[in-house]
N, CA and C of each residue as an Amber inpcrd file, in Angstrom:
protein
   129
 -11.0470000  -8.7900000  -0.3810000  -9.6380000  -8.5050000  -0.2180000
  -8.8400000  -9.1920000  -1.3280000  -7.4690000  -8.5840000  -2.0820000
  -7.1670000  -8.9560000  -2.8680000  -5.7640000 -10.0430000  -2.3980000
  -6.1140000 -11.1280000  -3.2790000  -5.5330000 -12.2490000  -2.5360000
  -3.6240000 -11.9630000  -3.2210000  -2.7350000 -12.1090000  -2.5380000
  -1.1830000 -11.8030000  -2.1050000  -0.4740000 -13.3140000  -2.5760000
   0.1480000 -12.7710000  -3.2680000   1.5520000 -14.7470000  -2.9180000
   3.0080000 -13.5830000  -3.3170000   3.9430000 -14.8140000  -2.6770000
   4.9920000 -14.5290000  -2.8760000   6.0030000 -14.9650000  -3.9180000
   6.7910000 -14.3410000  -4.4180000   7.6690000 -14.1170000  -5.4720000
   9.1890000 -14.6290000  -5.2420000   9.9770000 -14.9460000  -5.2300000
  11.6760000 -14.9960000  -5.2370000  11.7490000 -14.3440000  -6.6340000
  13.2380000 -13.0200000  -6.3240000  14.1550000 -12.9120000  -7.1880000
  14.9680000 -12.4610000  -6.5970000  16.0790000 -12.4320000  -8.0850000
  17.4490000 -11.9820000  -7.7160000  17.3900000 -10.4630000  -7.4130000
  18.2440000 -10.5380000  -6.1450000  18.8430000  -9.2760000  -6.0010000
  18.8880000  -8.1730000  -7.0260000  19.1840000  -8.4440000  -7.9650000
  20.2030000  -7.8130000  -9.6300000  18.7020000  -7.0780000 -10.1160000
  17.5090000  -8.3020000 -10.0030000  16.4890000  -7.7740000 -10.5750000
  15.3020000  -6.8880000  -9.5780000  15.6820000  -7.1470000  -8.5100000
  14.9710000  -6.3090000  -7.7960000  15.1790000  -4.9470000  -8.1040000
  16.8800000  -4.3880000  -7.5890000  17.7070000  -3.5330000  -7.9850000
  17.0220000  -2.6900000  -9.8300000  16.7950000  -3.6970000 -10.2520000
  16.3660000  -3.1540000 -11.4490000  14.6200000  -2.6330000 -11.9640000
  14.4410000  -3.2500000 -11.1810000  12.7540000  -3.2920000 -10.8050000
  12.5920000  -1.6160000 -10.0460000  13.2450000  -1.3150000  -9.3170000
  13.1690000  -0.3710000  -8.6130000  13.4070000   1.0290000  -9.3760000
  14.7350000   0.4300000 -10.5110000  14.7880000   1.7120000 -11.2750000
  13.6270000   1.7090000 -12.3240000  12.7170000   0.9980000 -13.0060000
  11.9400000   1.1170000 -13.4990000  10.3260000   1.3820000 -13.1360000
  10.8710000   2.2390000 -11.4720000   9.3470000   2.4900000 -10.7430000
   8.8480000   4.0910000 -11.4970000   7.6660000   4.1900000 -11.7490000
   7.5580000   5.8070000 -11.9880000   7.2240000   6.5340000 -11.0090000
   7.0760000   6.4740000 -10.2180000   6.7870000   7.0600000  -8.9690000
   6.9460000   6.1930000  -7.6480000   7.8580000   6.2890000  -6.6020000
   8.0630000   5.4860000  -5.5290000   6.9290000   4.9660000  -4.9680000
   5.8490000   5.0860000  -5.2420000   4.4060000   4.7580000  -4.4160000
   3.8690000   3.5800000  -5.4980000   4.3950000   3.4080000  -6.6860000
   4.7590000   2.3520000  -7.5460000   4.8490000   1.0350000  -6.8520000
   3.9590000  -0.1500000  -6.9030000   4.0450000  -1.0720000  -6.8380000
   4.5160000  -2.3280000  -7.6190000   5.5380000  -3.0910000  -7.2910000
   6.0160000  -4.2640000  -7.9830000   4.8160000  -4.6740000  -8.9530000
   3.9360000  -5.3960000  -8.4140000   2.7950000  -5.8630000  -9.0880000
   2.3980000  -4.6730000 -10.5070000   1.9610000  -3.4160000 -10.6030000
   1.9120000  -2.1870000 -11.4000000   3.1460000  -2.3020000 -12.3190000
   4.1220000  -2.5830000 -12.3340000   5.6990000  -2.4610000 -12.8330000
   5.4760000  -3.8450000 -13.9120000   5.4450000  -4.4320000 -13.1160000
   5.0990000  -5.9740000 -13.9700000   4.1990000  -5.7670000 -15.1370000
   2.6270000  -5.2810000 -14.1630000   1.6420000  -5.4280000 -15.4610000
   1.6040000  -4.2410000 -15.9710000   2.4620000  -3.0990000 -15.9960000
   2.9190000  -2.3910000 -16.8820000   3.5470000  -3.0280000 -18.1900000
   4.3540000  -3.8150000 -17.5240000   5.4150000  -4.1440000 -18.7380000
   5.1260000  -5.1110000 -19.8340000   3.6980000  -5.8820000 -18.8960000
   3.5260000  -6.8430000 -19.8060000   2.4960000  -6.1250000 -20.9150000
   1.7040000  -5.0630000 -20.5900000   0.7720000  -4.7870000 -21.3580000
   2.0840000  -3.9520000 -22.3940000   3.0740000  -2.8960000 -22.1330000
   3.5530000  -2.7460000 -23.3140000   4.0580000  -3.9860000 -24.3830000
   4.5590000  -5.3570000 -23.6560000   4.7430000  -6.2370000 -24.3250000
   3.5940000  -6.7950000 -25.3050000   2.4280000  -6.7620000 -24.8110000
   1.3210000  -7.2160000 -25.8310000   1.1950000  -6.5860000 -26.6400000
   1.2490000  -5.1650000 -26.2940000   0.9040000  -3.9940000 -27.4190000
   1.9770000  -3.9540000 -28.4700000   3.1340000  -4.5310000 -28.3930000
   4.0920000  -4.4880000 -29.5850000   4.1560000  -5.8620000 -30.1350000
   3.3050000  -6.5290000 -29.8620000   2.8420000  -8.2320000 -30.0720000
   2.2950000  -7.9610000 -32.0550000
């Protein structure tokens, strides 16, 4: 089983997190390491 922890953020960024889902079945966690792998790739 894949082990879970919890996160705090702001409101503002949740809100924003949400618009950057590609599909509502989109998970926070997926969104993240989406973003970080485009970040490496322009590294």
């Amino acid at each position: 089983m894949k082990q879970r922890t919890n996160i705090q953020i702001e409101h503002r960024t949740l809100e924003k997190m949400k618009k950057l889902r590609i599909t509502k079945r989109e998970t926070y966690d997926e969104i993240i390491n989406r973003l970080m792998k485009t970040h490496d790739n322009n590294i």
